[in-house]
C-alpha positions, 0 to 999 in steps of 0.5 A: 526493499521493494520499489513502491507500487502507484496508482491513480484511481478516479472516482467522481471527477478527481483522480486520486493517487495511491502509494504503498511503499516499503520501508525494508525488512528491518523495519518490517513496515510498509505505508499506505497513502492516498494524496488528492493533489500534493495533500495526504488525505489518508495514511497507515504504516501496515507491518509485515513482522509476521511475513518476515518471521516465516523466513521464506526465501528472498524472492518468496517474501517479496512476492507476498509482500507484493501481494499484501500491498496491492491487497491493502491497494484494492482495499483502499480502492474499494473504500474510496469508490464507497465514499469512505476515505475520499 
């Protein structure tokens, strides 16, 4: 399981907090979050079923996962400096 990836990205005044946090191979998820405060304005549970089925080694499955969370992050980002989630 890999430790979440955090953010704050501001966009008209507020500072909104993003998260992508693995849920572990056995599930074969992570989740994607986007808080204005304490309150969840936006969520998704993304699999990576597909990551897992290529059987790479340990250290090389981590760093695609990694790299598919911050992909989902910018993103999210992006869709939030466009007004489409904030």
């Amino acid at each position: 399981m890999l430790p979440g990836i955090n953010r704050v990205h501001q966009h008209e005044g507020k500072d909104y907090h993003l998260q992508a946090e693995d849920l572990g191979v056995e599930q074969a998820f992570f989740e994607a979050r986007v808080y204005d405060g304490g309150t969840v304005l936006w969520h998704k549970r993304i699999s990576y079923a597909d990551l897992v089925a290529q059987k790479l080694p340990r250290l090389e499955q981590d760093e695609a996962l990694r790299s598919l969370m911050e992909k989902t992050l910018n993103t999210v980002q992006a869709a939030i400096a466009k007004g489409k989630l904030a």
